[in-house]
NUFITI-376220 format. One record per residue: x, y, z of N, C-alpha, C in turn; residue number from 1; residue in three letters. Coordinates in pm, 1 decimal, always signed. Layout:
BEGIN
<site><n_c1>X</n_c1><n_c2>Y</n_c2><n_c3>Z</n_c3><ca_c1>X</ca_c1><ca_c2>Y</ca_c2><ca_c3>Z</ca_c3><c_c1>X</c_c1><c_c2>Y</c_c2><c_c3>Z</c_c3><n>NUM</n><res>Ala</res></site>
...
//
This chain:
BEGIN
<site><n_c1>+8496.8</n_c1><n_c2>+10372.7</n_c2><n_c3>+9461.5</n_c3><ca_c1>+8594.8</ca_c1><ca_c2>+10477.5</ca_c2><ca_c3>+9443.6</ca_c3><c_c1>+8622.4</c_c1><c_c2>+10493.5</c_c2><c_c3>+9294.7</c_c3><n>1</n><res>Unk</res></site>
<site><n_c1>+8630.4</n_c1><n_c2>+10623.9</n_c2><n_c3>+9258.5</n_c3><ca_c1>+8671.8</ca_c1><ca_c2>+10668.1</ca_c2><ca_c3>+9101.3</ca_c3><c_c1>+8813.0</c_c1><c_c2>+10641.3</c_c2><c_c3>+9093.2</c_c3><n>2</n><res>Unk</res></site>
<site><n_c1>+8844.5</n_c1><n_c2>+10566.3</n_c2><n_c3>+8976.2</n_c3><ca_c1>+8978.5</ca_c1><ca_c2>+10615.6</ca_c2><ca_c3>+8908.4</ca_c3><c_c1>+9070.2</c_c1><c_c2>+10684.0</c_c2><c_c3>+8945.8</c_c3><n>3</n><res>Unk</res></site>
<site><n_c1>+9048.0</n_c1><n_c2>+10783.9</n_c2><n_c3>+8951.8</n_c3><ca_c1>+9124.1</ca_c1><ca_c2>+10925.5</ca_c2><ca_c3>+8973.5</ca_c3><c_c1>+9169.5</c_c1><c_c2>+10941.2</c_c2><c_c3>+9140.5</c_c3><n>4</n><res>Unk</res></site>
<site><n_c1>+9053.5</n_c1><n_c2>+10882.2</n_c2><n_c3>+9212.0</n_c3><ca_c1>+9031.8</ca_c1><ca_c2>+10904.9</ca_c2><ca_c3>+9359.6</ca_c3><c_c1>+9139.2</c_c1><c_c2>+10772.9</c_c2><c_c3>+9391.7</c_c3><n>5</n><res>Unk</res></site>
<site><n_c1>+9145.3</n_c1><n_c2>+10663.2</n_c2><n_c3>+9352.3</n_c3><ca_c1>+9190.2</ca_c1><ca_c2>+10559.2</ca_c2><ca_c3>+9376.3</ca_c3><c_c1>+9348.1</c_c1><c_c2>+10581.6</c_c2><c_c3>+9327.5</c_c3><n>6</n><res>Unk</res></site>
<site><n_c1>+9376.1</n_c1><n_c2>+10664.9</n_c2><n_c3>+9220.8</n_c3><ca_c1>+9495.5</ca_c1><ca_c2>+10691.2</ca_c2><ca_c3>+9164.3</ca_c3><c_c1>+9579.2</c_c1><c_c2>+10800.5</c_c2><c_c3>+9288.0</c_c3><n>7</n><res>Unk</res></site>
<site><n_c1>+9490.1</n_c1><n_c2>+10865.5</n_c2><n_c3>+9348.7</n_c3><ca_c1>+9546.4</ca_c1><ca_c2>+10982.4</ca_c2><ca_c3>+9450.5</ca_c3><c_c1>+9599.5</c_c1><c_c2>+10911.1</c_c2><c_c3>+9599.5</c_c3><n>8</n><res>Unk</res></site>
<site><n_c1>+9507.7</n_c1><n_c2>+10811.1</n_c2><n_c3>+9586.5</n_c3><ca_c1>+9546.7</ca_c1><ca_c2>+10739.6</ca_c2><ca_c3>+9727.5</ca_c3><c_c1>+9667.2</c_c1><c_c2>+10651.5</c_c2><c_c3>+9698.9</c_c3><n>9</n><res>Unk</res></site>
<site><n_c1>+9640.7</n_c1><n_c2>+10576.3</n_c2><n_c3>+9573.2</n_c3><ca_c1>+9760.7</ca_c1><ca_c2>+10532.5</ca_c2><ca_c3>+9562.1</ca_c3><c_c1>+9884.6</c_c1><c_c2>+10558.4</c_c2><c_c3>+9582.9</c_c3><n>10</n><res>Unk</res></site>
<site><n_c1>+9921.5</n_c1><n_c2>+10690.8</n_c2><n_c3>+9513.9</n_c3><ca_c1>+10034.6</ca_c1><ca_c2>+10783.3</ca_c2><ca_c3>+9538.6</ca_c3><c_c1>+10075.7</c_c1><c_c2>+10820.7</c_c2><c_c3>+9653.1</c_c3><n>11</n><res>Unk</res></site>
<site><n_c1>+9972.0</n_c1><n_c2>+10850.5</n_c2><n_c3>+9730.2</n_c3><ca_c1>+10007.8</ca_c1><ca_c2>+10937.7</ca_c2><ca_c3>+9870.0</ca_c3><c_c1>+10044.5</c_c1><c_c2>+10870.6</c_c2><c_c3>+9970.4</c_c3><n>12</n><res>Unk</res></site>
<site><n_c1>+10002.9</n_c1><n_c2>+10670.0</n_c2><n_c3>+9933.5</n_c3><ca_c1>+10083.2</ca_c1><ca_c2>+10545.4</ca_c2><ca_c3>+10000.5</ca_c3><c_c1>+10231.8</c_c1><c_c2>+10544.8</c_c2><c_c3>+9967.0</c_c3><n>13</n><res>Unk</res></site>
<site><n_c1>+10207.2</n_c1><n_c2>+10537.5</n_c2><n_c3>+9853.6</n_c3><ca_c1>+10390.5</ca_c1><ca_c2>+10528.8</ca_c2><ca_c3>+9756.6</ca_c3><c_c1>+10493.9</c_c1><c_c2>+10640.3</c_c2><c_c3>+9782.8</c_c3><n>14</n><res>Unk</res></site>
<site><n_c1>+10404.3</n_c1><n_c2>+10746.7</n_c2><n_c3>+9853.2</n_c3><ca_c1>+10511.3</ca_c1><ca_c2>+10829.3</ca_c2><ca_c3>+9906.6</ca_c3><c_c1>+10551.7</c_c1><c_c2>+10850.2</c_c2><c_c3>+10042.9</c_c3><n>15</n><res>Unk</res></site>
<site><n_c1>+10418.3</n_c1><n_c2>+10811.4</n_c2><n_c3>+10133.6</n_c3><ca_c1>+10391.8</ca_c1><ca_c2>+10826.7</ca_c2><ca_c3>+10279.3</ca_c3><c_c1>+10491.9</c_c1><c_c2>+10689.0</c_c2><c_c3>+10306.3</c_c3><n>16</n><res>Unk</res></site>
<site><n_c1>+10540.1</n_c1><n_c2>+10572.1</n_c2><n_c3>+10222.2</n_c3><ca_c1>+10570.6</ca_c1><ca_c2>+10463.9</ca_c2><ca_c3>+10327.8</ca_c3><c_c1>+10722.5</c_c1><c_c2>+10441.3</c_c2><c_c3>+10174.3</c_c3><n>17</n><res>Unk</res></site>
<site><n_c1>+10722.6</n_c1><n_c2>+10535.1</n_c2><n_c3>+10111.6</n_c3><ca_c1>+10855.1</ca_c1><ca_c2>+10526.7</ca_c2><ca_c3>+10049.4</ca_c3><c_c1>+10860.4</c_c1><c_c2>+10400.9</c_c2><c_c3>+9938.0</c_c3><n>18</n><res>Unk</res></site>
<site><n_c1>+10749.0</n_c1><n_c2>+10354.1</n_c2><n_c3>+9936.2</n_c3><ca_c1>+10756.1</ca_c1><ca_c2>+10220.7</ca_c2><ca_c3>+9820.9</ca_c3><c_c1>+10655.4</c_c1><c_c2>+10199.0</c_c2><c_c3>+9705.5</c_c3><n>19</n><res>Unk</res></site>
<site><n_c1>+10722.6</n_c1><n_c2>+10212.5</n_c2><n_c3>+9612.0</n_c3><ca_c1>+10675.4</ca_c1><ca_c2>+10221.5</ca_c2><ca_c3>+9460.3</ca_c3><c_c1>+10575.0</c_c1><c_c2>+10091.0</c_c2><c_c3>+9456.5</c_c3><n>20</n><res>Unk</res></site>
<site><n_c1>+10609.1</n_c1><n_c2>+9995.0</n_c2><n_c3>+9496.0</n_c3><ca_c1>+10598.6</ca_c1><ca_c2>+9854.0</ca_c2><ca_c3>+9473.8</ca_c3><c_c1>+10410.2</c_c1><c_c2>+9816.5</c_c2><c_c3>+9529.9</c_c3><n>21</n><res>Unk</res></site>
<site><n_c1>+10380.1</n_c1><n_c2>+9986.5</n_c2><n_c3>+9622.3</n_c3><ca_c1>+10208.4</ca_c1><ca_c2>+9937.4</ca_c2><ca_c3>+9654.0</ca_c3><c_c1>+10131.7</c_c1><c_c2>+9991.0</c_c2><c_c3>+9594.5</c_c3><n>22</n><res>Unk</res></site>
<site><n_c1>+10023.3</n_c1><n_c2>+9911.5</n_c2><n_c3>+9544.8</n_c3><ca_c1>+9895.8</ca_c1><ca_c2>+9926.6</ca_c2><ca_c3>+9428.2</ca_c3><c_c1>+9770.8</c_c1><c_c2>+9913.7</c_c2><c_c3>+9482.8</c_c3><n>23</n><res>Unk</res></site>
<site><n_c1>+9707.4</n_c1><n_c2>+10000.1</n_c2><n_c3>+9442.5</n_c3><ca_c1>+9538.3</ca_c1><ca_c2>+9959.6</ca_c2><ca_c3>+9480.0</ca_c3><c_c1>+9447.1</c_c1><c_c2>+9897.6</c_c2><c_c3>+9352.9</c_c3><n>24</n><res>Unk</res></site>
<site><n_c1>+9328.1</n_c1><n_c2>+9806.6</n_c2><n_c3>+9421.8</n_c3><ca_c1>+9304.7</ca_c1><ca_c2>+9761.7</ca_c2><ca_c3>+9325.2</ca_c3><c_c1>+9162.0</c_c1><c_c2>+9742.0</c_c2><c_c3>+9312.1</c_c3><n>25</n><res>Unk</res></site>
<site><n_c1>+9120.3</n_c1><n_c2>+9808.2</n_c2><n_c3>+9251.7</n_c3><ca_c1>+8939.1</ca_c1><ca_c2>+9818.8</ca_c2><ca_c3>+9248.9</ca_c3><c_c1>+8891.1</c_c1><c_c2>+9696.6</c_c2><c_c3>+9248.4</c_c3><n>26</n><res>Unk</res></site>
<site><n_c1>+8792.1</n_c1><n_c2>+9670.2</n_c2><n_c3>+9388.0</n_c3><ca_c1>+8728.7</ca_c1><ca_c2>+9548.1</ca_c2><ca_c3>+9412.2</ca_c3><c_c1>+8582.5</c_c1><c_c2>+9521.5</c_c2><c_c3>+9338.8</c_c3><n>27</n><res>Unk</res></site>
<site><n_c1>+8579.3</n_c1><n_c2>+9389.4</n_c2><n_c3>+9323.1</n_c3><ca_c1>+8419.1</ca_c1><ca_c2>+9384.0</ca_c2><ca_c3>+9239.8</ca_c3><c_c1>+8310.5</c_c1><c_c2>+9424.7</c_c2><c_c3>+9297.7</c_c3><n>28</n><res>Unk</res></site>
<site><n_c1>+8339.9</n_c1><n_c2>+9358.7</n_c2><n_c3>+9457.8</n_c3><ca_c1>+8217.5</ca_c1><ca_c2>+9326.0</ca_c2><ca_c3>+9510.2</ca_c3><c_c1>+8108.1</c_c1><c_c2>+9445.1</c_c2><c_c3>+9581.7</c_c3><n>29</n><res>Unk</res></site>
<site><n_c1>+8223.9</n_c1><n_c2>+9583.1</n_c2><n_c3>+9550.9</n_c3><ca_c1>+8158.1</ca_c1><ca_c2>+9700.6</ca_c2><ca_c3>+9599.2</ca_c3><c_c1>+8270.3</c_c1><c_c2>+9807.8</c_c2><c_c3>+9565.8</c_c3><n>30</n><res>Unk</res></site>
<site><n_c1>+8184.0</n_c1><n_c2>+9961.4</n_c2><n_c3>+9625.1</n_c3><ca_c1>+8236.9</ca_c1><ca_c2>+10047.6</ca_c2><ca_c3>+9553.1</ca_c3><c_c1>+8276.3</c_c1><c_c2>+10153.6</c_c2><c_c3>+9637.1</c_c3><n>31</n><res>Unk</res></site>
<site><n_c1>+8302.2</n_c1><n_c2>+10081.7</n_c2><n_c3>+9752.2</n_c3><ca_c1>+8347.6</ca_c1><ca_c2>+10232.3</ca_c2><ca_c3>+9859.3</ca_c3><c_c1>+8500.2</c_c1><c_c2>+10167.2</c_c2><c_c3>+9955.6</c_c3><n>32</n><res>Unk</res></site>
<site><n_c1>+8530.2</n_c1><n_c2>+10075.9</n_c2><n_c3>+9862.6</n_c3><ca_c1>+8667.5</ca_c1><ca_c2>+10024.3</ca_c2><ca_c3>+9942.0</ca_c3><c_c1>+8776.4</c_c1><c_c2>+9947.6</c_c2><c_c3>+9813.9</c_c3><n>33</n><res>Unk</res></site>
<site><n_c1>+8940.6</n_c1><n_c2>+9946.6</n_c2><n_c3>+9819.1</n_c3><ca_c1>+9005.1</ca_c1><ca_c2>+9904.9</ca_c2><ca_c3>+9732.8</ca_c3><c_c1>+9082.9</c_c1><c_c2>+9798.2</c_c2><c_c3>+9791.0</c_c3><n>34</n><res>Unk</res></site>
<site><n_c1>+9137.5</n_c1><n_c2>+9665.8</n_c2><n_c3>+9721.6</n_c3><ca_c1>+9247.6</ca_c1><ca_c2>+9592.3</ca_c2><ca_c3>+9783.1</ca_c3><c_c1>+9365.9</c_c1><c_c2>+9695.9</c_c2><c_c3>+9756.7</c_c3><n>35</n><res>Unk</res></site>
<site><n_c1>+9481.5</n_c1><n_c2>+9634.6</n_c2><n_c3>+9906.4</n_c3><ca_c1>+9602.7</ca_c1><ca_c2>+9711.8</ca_c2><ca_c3>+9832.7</ca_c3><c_c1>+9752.0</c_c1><c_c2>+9591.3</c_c2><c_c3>+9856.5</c_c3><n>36</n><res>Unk</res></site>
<site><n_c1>+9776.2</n_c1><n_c2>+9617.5</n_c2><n_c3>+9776.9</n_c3><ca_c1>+9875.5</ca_c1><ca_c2>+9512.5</ca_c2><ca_c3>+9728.7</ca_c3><c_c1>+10062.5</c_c1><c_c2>+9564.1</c_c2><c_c3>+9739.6</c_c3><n>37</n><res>Unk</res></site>
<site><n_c1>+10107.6</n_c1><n_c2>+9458.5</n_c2><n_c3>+9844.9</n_c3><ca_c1>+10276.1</ca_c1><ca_c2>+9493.3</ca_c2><ca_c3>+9837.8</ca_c3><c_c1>+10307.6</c_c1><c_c2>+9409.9</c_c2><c_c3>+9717.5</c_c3><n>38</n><res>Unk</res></site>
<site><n_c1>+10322.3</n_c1><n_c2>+9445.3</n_c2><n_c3>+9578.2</n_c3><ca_c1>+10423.1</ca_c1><ca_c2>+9369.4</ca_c2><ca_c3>+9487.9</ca_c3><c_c1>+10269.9</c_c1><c_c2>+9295.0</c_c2><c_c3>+9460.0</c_c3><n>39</n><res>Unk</res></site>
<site><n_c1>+10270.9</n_c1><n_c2>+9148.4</n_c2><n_c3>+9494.1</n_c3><ca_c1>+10167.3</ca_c1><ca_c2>+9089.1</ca_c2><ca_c3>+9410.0</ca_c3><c_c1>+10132.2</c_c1><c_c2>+8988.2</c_c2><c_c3>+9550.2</c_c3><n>40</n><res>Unk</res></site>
<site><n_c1>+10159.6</n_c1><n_c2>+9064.0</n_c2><n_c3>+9670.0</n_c3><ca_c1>+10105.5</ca_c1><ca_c2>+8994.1</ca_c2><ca_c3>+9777.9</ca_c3><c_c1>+9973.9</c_c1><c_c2>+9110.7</c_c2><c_c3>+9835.7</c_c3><n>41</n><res>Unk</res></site>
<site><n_c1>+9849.5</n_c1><n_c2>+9043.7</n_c2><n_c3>+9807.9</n_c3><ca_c1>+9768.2</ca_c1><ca_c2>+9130.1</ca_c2><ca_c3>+9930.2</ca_c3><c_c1>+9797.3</c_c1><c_c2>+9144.6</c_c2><c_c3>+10050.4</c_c3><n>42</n><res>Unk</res></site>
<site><n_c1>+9765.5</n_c1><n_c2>+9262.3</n_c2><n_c3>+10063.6</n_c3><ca_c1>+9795.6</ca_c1><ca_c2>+9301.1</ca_c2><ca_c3>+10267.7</ca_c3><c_c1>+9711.1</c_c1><c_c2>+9367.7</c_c2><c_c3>+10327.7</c_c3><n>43</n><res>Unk</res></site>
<site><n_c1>+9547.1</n_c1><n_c2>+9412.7</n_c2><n_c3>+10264.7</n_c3><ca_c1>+9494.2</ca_c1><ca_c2>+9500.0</ca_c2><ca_c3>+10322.4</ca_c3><c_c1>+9362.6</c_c1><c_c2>+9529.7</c_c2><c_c3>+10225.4</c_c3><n>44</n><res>Unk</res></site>
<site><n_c1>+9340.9</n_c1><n_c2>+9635.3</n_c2><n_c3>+10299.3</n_c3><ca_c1>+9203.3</ca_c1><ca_c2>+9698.9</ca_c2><ca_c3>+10243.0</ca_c3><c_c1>+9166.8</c_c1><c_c2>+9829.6</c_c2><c_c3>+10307.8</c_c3><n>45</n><res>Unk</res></site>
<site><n_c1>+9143.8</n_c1><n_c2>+9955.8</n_c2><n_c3>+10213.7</n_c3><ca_c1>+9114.8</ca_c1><ca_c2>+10082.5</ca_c2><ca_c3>+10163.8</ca_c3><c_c1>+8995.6</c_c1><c_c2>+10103.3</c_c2><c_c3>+10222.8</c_c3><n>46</n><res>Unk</res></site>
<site><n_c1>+8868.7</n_c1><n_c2>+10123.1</n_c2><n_c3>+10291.4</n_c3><ca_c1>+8774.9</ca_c1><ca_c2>+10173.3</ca_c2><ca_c3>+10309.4</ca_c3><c_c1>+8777.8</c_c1><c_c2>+10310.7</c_c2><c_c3>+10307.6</c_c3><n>47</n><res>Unk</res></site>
<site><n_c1>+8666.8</n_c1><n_c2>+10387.5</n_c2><n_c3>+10223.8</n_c3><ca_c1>+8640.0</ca_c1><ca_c2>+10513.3</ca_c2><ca_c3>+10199.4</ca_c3><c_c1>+8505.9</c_c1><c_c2>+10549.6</c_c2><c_c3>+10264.4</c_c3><n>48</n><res>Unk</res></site>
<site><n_c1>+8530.7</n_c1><n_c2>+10684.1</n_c2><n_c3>+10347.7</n_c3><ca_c1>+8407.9</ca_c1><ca_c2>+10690.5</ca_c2><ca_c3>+10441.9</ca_c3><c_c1>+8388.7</c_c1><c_c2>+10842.6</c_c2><c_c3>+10457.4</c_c3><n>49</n><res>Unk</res></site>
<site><n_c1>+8288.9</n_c1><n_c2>+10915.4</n_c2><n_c3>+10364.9</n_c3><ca_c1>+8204.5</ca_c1><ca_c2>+11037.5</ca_c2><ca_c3>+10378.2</ca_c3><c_c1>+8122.4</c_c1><c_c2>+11067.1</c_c2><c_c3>+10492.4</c_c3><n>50</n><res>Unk</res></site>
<site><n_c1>+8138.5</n_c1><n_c2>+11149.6</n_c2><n_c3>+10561.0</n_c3><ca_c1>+8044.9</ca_c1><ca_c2>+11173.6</ca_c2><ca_c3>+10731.5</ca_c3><c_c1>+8025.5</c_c1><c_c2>+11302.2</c_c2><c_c3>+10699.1</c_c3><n>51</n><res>Unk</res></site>
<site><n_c1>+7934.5</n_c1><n_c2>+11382.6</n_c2><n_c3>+10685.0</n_c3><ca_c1>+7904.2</ca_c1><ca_c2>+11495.2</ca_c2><ca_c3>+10747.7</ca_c3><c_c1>+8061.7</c_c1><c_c2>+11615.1</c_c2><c_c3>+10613.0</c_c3><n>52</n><res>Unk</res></site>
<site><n_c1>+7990.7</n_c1><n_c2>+11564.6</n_c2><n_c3>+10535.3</n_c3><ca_c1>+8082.8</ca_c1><ca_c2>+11654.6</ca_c2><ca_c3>+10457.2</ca_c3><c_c1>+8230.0</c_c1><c_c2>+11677.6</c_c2><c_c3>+10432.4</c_c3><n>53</n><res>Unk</res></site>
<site><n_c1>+8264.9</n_c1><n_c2>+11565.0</n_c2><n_c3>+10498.5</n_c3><ca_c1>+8395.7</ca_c1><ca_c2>+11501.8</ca_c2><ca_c3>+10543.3</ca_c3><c_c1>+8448.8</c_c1><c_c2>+11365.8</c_c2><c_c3>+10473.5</c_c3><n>54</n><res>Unk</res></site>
<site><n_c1>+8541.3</n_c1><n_c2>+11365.9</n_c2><n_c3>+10433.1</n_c3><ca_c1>+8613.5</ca_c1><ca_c2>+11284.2</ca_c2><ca_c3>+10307.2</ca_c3><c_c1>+8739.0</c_c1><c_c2>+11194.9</c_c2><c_c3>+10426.0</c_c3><n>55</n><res>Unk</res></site>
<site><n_c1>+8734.7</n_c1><n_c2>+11090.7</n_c2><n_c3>+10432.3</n_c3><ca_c1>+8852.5</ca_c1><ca_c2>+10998.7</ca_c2><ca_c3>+10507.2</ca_c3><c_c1>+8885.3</c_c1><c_c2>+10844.9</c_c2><c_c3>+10452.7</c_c3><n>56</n><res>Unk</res></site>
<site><n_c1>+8989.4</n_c1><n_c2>+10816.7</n_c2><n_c3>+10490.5</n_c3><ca_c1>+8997.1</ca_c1><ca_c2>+10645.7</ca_c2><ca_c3>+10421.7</ca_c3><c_c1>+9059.4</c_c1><c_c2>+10603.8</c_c2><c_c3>+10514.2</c_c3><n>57</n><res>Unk</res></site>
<site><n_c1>+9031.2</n_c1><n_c2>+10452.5</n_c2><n_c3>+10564.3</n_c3><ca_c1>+9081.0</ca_c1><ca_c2>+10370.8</ca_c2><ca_c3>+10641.7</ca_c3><c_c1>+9121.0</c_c1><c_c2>+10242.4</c_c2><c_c3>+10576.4</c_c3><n>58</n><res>Unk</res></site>
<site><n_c1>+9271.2</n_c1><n_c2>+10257.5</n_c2><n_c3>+10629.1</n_c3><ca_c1>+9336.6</ca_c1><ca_c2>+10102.4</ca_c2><ca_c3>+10604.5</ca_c3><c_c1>+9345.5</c_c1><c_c2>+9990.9</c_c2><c_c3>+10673.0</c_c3><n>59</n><res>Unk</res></site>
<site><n_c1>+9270.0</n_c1><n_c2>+9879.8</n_c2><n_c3>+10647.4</n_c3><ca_c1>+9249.0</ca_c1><ca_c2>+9820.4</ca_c2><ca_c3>+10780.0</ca_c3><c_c1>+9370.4</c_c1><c_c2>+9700.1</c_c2><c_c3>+10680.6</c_c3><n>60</n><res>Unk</res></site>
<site><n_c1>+9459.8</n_c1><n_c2>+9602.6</n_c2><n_c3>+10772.7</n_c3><ca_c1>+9543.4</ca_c1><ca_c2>+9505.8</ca_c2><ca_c3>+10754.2</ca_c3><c_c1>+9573.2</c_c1><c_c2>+9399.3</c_c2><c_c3>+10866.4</c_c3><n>61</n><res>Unk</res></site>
<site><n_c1>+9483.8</n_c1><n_c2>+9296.2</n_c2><n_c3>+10793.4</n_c3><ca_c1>+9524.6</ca_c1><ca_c2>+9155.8</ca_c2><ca_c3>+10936.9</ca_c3><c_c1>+9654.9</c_c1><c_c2>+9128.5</c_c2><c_c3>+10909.8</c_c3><n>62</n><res>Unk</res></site>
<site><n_c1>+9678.4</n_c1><n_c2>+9074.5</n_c2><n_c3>+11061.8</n_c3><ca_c1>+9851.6</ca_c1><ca_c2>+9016.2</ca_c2><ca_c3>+11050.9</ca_c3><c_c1>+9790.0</c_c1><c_c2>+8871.6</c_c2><c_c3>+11099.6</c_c3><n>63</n><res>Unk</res></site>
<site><n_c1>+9827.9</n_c1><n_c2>+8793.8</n_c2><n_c3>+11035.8</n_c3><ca_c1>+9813.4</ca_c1><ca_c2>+8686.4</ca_c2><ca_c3>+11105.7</ca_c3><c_c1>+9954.4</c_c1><c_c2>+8632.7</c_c2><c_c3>+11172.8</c_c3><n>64</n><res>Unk</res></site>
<site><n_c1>+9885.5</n_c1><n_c2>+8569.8</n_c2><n_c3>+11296.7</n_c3><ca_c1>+10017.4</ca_c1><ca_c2>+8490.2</ca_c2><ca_c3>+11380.3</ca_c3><c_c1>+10107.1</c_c1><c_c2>+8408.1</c_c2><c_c3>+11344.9</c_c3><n>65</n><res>Unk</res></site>
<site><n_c1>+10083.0</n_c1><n_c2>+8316.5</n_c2><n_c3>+11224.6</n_c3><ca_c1>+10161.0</ca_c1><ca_c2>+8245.7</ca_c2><ca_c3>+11194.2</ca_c3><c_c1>+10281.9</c_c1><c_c2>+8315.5</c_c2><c_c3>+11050.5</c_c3><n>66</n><res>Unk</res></site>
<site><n_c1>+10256.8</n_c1><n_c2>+8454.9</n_c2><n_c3>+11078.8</n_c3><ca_c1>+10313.9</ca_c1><ca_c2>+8536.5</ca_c2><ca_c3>+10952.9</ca_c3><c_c1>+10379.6</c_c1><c_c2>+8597.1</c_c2><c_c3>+11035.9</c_c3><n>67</n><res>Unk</res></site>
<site><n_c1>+10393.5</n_c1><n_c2>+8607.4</n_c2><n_c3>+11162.8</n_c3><ca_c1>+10505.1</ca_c1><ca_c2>+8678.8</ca_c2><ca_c3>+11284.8</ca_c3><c_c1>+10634.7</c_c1><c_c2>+8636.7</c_c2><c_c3>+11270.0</c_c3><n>68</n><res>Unk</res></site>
<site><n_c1>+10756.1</n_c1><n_c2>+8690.1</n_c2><n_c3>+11252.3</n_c3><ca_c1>+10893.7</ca_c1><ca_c2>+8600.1</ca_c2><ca_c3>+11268.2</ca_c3><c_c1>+10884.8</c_c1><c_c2>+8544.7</c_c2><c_c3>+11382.8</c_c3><n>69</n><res>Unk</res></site>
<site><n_c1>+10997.9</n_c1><n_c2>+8442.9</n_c2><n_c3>+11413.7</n_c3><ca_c1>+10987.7</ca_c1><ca_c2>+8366.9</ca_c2><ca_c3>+11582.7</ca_c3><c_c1>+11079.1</c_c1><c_c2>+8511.5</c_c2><c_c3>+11675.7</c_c3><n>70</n><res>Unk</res></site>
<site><n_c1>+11053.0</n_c1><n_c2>+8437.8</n_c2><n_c3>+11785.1</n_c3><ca_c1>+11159.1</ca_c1><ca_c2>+8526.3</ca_c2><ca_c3>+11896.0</ca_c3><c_c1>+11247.8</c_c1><c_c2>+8513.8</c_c2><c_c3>+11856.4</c_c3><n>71</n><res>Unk</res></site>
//
């Protein structure tokens, strides 16, 4: 993802979920997905996916079980 492209998604998180505090963050290991970060905790990952002339991004985010509050 470009700069610019990564700067647009950013924003449109920071406004869609009301919090300044989430960042994307260009990964080394490839170039069609970003980490995204609450504050300076990772929570996820950006995949960017072109089909048929068609532009989309998916946020995929594990929860793990032991990160659940109790009952």
């Amino acid at each position: 993802m470009q700069p610019s492209e990564i700067s647009r998604v950013q924003r449109y998180l920071r406004e869609k979920f009301s919090n300044p505090r989430l960042r994307l963050k260009k990964r080394d290991t490839t170039e069609d997905s970003v980490e995204v970060y609450l504050g300076d905790e990772f929570i996820g990952v950006i995949y960017r996916d072109e089909d048929e002339g068609e532009l989309s991004y998916a946020f995929q985010m594990a929860i793990l079980e032991m990160d659940l509050p109790e009952d």
